[in-house]
C-alpha positions as CSV (number, residue, x, y, z in Angstrom):
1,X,72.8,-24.1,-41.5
2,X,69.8,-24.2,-43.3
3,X,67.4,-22.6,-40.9
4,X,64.6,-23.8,-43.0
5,X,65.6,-27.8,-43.2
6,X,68.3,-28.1,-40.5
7,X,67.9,-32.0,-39.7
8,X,68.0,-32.8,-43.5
9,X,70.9,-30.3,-43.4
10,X,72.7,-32.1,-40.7
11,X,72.3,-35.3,-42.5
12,X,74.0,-34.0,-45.7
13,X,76.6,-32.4,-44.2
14,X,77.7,-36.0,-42.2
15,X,76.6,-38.1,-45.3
16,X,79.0,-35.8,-47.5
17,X,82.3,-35.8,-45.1
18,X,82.5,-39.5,-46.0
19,X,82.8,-40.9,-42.7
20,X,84.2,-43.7,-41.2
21,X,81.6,-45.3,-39.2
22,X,82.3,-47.2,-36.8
23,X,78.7,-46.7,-34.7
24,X,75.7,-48.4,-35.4
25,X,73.6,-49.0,-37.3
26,X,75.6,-52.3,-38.8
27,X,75.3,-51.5,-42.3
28,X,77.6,-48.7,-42.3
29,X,75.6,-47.0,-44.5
30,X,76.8,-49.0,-47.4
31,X,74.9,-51.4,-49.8
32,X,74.8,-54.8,-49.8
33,X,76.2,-55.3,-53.7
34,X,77.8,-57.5,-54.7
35,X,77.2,-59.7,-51.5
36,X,74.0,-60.9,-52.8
37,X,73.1,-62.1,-56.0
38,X,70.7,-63.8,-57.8
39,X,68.0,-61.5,-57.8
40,X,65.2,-60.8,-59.9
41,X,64.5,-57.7,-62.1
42,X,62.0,-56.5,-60.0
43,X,62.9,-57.2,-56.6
44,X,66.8,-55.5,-58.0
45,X,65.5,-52.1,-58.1
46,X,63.5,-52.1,-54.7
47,X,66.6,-53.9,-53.5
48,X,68.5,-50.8,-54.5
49,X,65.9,-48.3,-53.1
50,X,66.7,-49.4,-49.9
51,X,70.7,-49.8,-50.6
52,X,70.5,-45.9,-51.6
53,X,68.6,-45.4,-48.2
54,X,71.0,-46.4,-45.9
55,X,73.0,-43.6,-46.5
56,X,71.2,-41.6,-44.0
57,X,70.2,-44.1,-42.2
58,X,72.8,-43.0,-39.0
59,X,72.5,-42.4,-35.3
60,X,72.6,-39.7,-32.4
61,X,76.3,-38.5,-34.1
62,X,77.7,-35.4,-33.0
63,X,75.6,-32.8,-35.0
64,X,72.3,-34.7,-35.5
65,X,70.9,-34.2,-32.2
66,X,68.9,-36.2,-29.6
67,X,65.0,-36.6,-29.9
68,X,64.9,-37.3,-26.4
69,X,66.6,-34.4,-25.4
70,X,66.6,-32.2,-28.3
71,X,68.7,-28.6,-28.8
72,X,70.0,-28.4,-32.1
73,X,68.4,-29.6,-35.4
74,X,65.7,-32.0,-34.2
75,X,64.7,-28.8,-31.6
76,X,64.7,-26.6,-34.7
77,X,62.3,-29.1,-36.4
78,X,60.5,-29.1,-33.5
79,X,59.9,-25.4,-33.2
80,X,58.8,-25.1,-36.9
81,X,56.0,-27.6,-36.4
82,X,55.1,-25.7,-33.2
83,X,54.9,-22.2,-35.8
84,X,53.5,-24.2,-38.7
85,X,50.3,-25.7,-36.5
86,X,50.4,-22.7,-34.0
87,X,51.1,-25.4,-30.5
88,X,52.4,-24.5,-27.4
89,X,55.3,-27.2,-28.1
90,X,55.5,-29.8,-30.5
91,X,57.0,-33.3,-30.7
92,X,57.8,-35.5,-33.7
93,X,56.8,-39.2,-32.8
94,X,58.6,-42.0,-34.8
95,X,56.7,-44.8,-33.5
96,X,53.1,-43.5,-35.5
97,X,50.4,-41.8,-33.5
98,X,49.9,-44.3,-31.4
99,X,53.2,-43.9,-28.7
100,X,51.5,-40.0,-29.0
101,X,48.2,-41.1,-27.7
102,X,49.5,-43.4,-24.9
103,X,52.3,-40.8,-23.5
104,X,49.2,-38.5,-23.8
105,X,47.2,-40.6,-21.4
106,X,50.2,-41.4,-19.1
107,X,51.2,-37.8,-18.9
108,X,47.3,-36.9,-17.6
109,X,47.9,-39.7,-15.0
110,X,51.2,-38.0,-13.9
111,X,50.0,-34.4,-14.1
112,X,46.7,-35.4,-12.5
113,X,46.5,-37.9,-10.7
114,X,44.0,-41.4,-10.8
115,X,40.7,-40.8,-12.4
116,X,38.7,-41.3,-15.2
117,X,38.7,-40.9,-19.2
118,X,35.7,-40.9,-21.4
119,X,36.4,-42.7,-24.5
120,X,34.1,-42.6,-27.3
121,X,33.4,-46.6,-28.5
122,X,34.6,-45.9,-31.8
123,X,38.3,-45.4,-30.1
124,X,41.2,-46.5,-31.7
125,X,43.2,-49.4,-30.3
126,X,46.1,-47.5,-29.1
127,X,43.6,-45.5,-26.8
128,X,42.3,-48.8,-25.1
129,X,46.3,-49.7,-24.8
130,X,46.8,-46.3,-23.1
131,X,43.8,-46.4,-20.4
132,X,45.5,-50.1,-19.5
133,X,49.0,-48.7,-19.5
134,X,47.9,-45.4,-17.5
135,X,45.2,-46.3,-15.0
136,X,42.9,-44.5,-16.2
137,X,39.8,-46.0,-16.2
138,X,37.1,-45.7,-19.2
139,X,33.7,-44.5,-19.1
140,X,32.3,-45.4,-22.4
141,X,30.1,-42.8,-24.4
142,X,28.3,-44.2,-27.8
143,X,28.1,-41.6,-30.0
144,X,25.4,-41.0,-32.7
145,X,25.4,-44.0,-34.9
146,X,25.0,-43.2,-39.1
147,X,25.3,-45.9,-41.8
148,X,25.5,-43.5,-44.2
149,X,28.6,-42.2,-43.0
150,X,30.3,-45.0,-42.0
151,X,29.2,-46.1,-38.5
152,X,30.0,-44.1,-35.3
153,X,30.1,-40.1,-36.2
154,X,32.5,-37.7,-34.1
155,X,31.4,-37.0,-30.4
156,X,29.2,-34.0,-29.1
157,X,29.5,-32.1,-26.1
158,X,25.9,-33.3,-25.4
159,X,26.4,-37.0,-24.5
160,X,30.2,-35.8,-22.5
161,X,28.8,-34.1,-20.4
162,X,25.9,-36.6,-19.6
163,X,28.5,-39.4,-19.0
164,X,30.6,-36.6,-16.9
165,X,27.2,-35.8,-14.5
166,X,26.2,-39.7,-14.6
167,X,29.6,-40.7,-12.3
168,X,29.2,-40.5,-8.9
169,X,32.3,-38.8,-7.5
170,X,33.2,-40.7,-4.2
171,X,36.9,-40.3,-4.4
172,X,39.8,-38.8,-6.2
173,X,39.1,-42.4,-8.6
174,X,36.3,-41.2,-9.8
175,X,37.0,-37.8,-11.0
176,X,37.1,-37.4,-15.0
177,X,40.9,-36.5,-15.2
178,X,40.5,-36.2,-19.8
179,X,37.9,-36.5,-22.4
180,X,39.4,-38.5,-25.8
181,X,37.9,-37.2,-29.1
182,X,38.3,-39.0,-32.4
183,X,37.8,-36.5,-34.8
184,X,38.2,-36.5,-38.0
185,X,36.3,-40.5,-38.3
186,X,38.2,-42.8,-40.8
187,X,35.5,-42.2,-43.1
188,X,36.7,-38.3,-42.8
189,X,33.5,-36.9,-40.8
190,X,35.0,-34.2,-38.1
191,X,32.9,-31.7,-35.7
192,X,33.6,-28.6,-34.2
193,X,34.9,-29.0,-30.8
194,X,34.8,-25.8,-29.1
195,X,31.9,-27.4,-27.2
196,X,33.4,-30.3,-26.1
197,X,37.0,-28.6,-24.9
198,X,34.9,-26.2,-23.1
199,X,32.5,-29.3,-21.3
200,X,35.7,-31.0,-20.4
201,X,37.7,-27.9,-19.1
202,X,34.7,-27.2,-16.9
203,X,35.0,-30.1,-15.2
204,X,38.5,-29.6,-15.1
205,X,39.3,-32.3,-17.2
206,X,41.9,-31.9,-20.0
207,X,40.9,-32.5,-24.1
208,X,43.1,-35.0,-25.8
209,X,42.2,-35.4,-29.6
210,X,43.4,-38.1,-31.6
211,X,43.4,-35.8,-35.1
212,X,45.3,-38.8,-37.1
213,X,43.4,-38.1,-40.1
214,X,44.0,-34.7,-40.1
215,X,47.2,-33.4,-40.4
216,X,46.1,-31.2,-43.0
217,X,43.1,-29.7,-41.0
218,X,43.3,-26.2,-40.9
219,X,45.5,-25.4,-44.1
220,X,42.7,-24.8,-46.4
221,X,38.8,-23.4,-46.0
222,X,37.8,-26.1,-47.3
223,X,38.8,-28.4,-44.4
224,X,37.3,-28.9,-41.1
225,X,39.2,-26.7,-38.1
226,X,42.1,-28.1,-36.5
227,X,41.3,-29.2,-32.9
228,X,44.5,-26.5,-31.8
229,X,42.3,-23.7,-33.2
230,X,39.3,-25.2,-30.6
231,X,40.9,-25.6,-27.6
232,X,42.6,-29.2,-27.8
233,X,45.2,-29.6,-24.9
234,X,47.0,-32.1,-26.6
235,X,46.2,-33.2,-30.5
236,X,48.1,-36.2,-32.4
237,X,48.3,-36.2,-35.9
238,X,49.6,-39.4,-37.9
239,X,51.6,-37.5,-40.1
240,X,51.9,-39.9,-42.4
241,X,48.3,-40.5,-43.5
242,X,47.3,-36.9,-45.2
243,X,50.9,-35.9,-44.8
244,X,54.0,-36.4,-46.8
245,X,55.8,-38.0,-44.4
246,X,56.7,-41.7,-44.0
247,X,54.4,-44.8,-42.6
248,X,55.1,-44.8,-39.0
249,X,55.5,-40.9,-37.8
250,X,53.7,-38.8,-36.3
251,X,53.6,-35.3,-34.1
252,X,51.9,-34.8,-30.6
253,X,50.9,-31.0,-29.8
254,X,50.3,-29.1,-26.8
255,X,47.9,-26.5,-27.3
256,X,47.9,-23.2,-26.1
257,X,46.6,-22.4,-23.1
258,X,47.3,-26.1,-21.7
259,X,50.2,-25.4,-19.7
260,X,48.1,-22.8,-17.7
261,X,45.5,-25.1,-16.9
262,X,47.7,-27.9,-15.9
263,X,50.6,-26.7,-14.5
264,X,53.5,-29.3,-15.6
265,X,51.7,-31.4,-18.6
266,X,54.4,-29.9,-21.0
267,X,57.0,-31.9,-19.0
268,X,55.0,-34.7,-18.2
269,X,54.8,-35.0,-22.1
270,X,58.2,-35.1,-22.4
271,X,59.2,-37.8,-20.0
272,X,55.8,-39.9,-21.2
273,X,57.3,-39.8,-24.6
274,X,60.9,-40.8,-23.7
275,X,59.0,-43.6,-22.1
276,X,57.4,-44.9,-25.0
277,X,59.5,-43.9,-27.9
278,X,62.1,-45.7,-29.0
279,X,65.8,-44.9,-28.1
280,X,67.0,-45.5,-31.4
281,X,64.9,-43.1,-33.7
282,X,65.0,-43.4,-37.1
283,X,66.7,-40.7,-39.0
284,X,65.1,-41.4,-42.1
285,X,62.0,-40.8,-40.5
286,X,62.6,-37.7,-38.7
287,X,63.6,-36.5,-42.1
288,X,60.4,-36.9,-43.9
289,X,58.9,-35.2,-40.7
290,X,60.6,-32.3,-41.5
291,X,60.0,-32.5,-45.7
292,X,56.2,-32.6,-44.5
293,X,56.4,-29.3,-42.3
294,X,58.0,-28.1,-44.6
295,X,55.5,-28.7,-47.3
296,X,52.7,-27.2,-44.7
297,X,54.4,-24.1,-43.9
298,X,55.9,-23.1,-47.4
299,X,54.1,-21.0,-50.0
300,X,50.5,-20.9,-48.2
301,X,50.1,-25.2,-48.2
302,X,50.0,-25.0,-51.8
303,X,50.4,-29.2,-51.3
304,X,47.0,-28.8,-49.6
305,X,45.7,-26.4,-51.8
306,X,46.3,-29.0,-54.9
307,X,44.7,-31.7,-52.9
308,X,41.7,-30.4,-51.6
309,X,40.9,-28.7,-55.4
310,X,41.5,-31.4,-57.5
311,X,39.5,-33.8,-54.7
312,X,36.6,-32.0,-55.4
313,X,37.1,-32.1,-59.0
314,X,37.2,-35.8,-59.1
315,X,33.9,-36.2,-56.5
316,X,32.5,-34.3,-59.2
317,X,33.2,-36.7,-61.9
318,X,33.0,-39.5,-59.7
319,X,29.0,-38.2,-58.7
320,X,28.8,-38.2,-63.1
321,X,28.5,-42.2,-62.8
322,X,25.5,-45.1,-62.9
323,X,25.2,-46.3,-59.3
324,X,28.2,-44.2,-57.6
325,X,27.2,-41.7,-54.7
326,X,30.2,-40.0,-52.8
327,X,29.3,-39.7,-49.4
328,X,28.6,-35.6,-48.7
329,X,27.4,-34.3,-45.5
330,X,23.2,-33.9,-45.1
331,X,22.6,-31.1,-42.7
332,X,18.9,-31.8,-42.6
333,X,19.5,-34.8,-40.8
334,X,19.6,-33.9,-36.8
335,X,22.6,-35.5,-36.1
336,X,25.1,-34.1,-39.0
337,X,23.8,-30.1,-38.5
338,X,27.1,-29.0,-37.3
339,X,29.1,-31.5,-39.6
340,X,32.5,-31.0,-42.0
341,X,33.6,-33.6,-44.4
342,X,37.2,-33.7,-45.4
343,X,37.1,-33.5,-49.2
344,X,40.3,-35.8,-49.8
345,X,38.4,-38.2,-47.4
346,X,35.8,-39.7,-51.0
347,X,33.6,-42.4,-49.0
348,X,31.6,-44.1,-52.2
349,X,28.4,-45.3,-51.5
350,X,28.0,-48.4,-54.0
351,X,24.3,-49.1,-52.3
352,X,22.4,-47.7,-55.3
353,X,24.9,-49.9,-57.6
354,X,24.2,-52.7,-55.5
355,X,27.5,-54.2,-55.3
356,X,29.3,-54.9,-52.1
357,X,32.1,-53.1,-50.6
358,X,34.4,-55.9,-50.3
359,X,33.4,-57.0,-54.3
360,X,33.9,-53.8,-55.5
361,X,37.2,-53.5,-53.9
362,X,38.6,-57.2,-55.2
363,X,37.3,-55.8,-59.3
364,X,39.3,-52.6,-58.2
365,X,42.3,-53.8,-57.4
366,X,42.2,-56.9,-59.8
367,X,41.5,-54.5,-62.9
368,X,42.6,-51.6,-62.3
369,X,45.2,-51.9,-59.3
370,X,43.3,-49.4,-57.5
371,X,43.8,-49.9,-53.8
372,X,41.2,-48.3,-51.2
373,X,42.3,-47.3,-47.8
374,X,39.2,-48.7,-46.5
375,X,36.6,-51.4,-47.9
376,X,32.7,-51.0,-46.0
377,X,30.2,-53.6,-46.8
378,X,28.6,-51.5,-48.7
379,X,31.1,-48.5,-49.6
380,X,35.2,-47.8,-50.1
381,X,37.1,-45.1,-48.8
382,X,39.7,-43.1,-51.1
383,X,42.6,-41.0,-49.8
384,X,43.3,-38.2,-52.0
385,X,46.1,-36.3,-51.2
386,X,48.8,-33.1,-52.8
387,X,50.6,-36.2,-54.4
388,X,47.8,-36.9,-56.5
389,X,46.8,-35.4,-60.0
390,X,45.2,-36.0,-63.2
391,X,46.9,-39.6,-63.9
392,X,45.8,-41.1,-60.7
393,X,42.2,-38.9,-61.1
394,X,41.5,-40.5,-65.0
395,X,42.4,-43.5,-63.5
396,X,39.9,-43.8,-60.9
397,X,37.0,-42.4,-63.4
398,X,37.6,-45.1,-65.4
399,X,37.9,-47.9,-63.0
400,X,34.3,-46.6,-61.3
401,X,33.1,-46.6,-64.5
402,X,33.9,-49.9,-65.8
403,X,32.7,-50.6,-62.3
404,X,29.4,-49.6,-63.1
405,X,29.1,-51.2,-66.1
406,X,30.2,-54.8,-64.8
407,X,27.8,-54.5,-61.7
408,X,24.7,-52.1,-62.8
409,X,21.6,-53.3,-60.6
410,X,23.8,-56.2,-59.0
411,X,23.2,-58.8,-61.1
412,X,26.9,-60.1,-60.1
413,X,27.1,-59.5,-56.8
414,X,23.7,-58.9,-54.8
415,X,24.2,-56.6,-51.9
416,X,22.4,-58.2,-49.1
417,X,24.8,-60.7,-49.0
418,X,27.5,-57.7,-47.8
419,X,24.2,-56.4,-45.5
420,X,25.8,-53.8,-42.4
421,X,25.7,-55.2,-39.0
422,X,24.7,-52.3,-38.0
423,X,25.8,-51.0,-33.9
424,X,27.3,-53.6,-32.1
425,X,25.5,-54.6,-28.7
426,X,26.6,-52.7,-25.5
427,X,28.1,-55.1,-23.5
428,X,28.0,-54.8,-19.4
429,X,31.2,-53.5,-17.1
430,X,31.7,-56.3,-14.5
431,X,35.7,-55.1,-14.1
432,X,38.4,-52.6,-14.4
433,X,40.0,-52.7,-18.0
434,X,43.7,-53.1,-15.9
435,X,42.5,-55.5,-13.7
436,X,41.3,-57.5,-16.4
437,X,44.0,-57.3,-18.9
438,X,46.7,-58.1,-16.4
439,X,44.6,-61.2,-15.0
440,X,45.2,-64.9,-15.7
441,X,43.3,-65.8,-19.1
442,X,42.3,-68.3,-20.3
443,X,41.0,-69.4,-24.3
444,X,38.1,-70.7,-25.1
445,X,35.6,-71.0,-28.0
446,X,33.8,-67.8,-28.6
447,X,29.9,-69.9,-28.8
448,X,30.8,-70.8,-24.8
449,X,32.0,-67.4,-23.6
450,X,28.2,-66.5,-22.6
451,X,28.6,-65.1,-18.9
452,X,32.5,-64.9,-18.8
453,X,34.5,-61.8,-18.4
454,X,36.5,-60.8,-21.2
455,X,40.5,-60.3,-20.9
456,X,40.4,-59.4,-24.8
457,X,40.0,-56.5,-27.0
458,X,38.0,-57.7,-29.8
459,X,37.4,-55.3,-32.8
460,X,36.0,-56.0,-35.7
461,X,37.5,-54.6,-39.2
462,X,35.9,-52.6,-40.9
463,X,35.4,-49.6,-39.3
464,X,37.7,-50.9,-36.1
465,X,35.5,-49.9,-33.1
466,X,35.6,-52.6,-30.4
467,X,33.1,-54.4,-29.2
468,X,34.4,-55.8,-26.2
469,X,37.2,-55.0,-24.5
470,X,38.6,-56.7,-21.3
471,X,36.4,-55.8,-17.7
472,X,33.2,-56.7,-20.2
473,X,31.1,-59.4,-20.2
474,X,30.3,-61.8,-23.0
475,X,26.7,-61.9,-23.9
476,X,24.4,-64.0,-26.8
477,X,24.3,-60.5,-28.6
478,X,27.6,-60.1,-28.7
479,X,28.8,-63.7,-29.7
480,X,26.4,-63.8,-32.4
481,X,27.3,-60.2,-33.4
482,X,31.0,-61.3,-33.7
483,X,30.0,-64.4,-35.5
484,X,27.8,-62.8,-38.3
485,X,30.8,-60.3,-38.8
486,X,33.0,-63.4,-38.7
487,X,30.5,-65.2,-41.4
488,X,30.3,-62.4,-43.6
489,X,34.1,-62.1,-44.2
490,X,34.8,-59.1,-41.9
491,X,38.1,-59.4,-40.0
492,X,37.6,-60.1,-35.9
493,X,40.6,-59.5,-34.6
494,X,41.8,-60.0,-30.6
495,X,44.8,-61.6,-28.7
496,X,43.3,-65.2,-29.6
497,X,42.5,-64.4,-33.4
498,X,43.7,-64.3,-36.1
499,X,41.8,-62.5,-39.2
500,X,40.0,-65.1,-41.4
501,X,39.4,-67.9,-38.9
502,X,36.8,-69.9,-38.8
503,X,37.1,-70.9,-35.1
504,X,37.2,-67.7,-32.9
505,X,39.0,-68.3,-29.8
506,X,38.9,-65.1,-27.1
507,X,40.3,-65.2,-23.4
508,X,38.4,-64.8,-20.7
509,X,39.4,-64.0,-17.1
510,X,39.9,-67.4,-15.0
C-alpha cells in the first residue's frame, strides 16, 4: 500500500476490482445517464462532475476502514496529520470544524467535570452550540475592539485572567474547567498564545483554540505560529478554508503535553467525536483530507510557500491603487504590539475610496465575477491561497482598479450611508445559556423585547459575533443596535429570522 496516500489507495484498489455493490450508498457508484434527460449545456457538465464522483463515493467496505474506530488507512491518515502538524493525536472531522469544537467542549465536561468556559464575544456559533450541549457555562470576555481590523481582535492573556480572578469559586460550578481562543480572526489577525495557554493551565484550566483560519499556520515564516507550537490542548482547523480540502472537513488536535495534564482527554476526544460525527462519513471527503496533508507535508509546503509569496506580491500591487489600502498590522498602536497578519488573509480598506463594503462587493462580482469571502461596511476580505497565481492575481488588479476609477472620492456611493456600528452593547446575564435555550419560548417583535430574557442567539453578519445569546436580557441599546444593523442591510440572523427581513421576530423565555 501506498504508505504515503493509503485511504486514496484503498479507494482505487476497490474502485478498480469492479465490484458488485450491493451496500449503500444507492447509487451504486454509477451515473445517472441516460435516466435523465433534457438538460442544459451547462448544468450537463456539472451534472457529470458529480456522475464521475460517485465512483468513490462507497462505505465502511472491507479495506477502507472505520473513522470511528480507525486501524488501517483512515489511522494511517490519521497519524500523518499527527507528524505533519506535530499533535499528540489527530482526528479528521467530516462534519467541518464545528462537530471539532463541540466534542471539544463535551470532552472538557467529561474529563473534568461541571464548570466554566471563557468565551471571547467574538465566538463562533458552533462554540455557543457547544457551551449549551456541554454544560459548561460561559463567562464572557470582550476583547480589544479595532475598526481598522475588522472588529473584535484575538484575545490576550491580560483580560483571561481578570475574568478567571473576577469568579467567585463557591463550588466545583464555578471553577473555569477551559479558556476558548479564536485566533486567527476572520479578517486574519492572530496573537501569540503562549501567554494565554500558560494563564489557563495555571488555573488548571485546559486551552481549546478554534484555529479554522489557519490550517496553514506554521508552514511558512511568514505566517503567524500555530497554536500546537504554543501550548494549545486541543486546536481545530477547518481544513477546508486555507486548505485544499473539501467544504465541510476539518481536523481536531490534541497537543502535546495535554494528555499529561488531563489524564483521559485523548479518549474523551474520541468518544465526543463518535457522538457528534456522523456514522456515515463521506469517503470523498476523507479523501481530500488526505490530498491536503499531503500537500502540507510534501516538499517543505511548497503549496504554502506559493501562496504566501505571490499574496504578498499582489498586496503590493493592490497598495499601487487610487483609494485601495490593504489592511497591515500597526505596532505603534497599543493594542496590535504583539500582532501577526496572515498574508493570504488581504482585508481592503475602501474608507479612503469612499465606497462601501457591500457596493464595492455587488461592482466586483457584477463586473468582474470576483467573489470576496467577506464584505465589511467599509472593507472586503480576499482569500488567497497555493491554488491561486497570476490569472486570478491580474484579475483582481484590474477589477480594484476599474474599482477605483468608477468610485474615486464616492461620488456613486457615499460612505456614510455603509457607516460601522461600531461594538455592540453588553447586554446583562439574568440566566444560564442551557436553561434558557431548553426553556419554553415564545416570538415576539424585536421593538417589545425590552426587559425579556432572550432564548435566541442573535448575530449579526458581518463579522458574526453575537450580540445576544439566550440567559441575556433584551435592552433599548440592543434593539436599536440590531435594528440599525437590520436598516443598513446587514444580515441579523437567530432562530426567528431570517436574513433580509424587515420584521425581526426573536424568542424570548415565557
Amino acid at each position: 500500500m501506498d504508505e504515503r496516500r493509503p485511504l486514496l489507495k484503498a479507494l482505487s484498489d476497490y474502485a478498480s476490482s469492479k465490484p458488485i455493490r450491493m451496500h449503500m450508498p444507492g447509487h451504486k457508484g454509477r451515473g445517472t445517464f441516460p435516466h435523465v434527460s433534457g438538460l442544459d449545456p451547462q448544468l450537463r457538465w456539472a451534472w457529470e462532475v458529480l456522475d464521475q464522483a460517485r465512483v468513490l463515493d462507497v462505505t465502511e467496505c472491507p479495506g477502507l476502514d472505520n473513522l470511528h474506530y480507525p486501524k488501517g488507512c483512515i489511522r494511517q491518515v490519521e497519524e500523518r496529520a499527527k507528524e505533519t502538524f506535530g499533535s499528540l493525536c489527530s482526528y479528521l472531522l467530516i462534519n467541518g470544524a464545528s462537530c471539532g469544537i463541540q466534542a471539544s467542549f463535551m470532552a472538557v465536561r467529561m474529563c473534568l467535570g461541571e464548570g466554566k468556559v471563557i468565551l471571547p464575544r467574538n465566538t463562533h456559533k458552533s462554540a455557543i452550540s457547544a457551551a449549551v450541549l456541554s454544560g459548561l457555562e460561559p463567562v464572557w470576555v470582550w476583547p480589544e475592539y479595532e475598526e481598522r481590523y475588522g472588529g473584535y481582535l484575538p484575545l490576550d492573556s491580560r483580560r483571561v485572567t481578570q475574568a478567571i480572578k473576577s469568579i467567585s469559586k463557591d463550588s466545583k460550578a464555578d471553577e473555569v474547567r477551559a479558556v476558548f481562543a479564536i485566533n486567527p480572526t476572520y479578517c486574519g489577525f492572530a496573537r501569540e498564545l503562549t501567554g494565554l495557554a500558560e494563564a489557563a493551565h495555571s488555573e488548571g484550566a485546559m486551552l481549546i483554540v478554534d484555529e479554522a483560519h489557519g490550517t496553514h499556520f506554521g508552514f511558512h515564516r511568514m505566517l503567524p505560529k500555530s497554536a500546537l507550537k504554543c501550548g494549545g490542548d486541543v486546536v481545530v482547523h477547518g481544513a477546508h478554508k486555507t486548505g485544499l480540502s473539501f467544504t465541510q472537513t476539518g481536523l481536531l488536535h490534541v497537543g502535546e503535553g495535554a494528555e499529561e495534564r488531563f489524564p483521559g482527554i485523548v479518549s474523551s476526544i474520541e468518544e465526543c467525536l463518535r457522538t457528534v460525527q456522523s456514522t456515515s462519513p463521506s469517503y470523498l471527503l476523507m479523501a481530500s483530507l488526505e490530498q491536503a496533508i499531503d500537500v502540507l507535508k510534501e516538499n517543505d509546503a511548497q503549496w504554502v510557500k506559493n501562496g504566501v509569496d505571490t499574496a504578498l506580491e499582489l498586496t503590493h500591487r493592490l497598495q499601487m491603487i487610487p483609494g485601495i489600502s490593504v489592511g497591515e498590522v500597526d505596532v505603534s498602536e497599543s493594542s496590535a504590539h504583539d500582532l501577526r497578519h496572515d498574508p493570504c488573509r488581504i482585508f481592503v480598506d475602501l474608507r479612503e475610496l469612499g465606497v462601501s463594503g457591500p457596493k464595492a462587493a455587488e461592482f466586483l462580482i457584477s463586473k468582474k465575477a470576483i467573489y470576496p469571502e467577506m464584505v465589511g461596511p467599509s472593507y472586503v476580505v480576499l482569500i488567497w491561497t497555493g491554488a491561486d497565481g497570476q490569472e486570478e492575481m491580474d484579475a483582481l488588479v484590474s477589477g480594484f482598479e476599474d474599482l477605483s476609477s468608477e468610485f474615486r472620492m464616492g461620488a456613486n456611493s457615499p460612505l456614510h450611508k455603509y457607516c460601522s456600528l461600531g461594538e455592540s452593547p453588553r447586554p446583562n446575564v439574568c440566566m444560564g445559556l442551557r436553561e434558557a435555550f431548553f426553556s419554553p419560548a415564545e416570538s415576539i417583535p424585536l421593538e417589545s423585547s425590552d426587559g425579556r430574557i432572550s432564548a435566541d442567539t442573535l448575530i449579526t453578519y458581518p463579522p458574526g459575533a453575537p450580540i445576544i445569546v439566550p440567559g441575556e436580557m433584551f435592552d433599548s441599546k440592543i434593539i436599536n443596535y440590531l435594528l440599525e444593523a437590520n436598516n443598513m442591510g446587514l444580515d441579523v440572523l437567530g432562530r426567528g429570522i431570517r436574513g433580509g427581513d424587515y420584521m425581526l421576530s426573536v424568542y424570548c423565555v415565557k
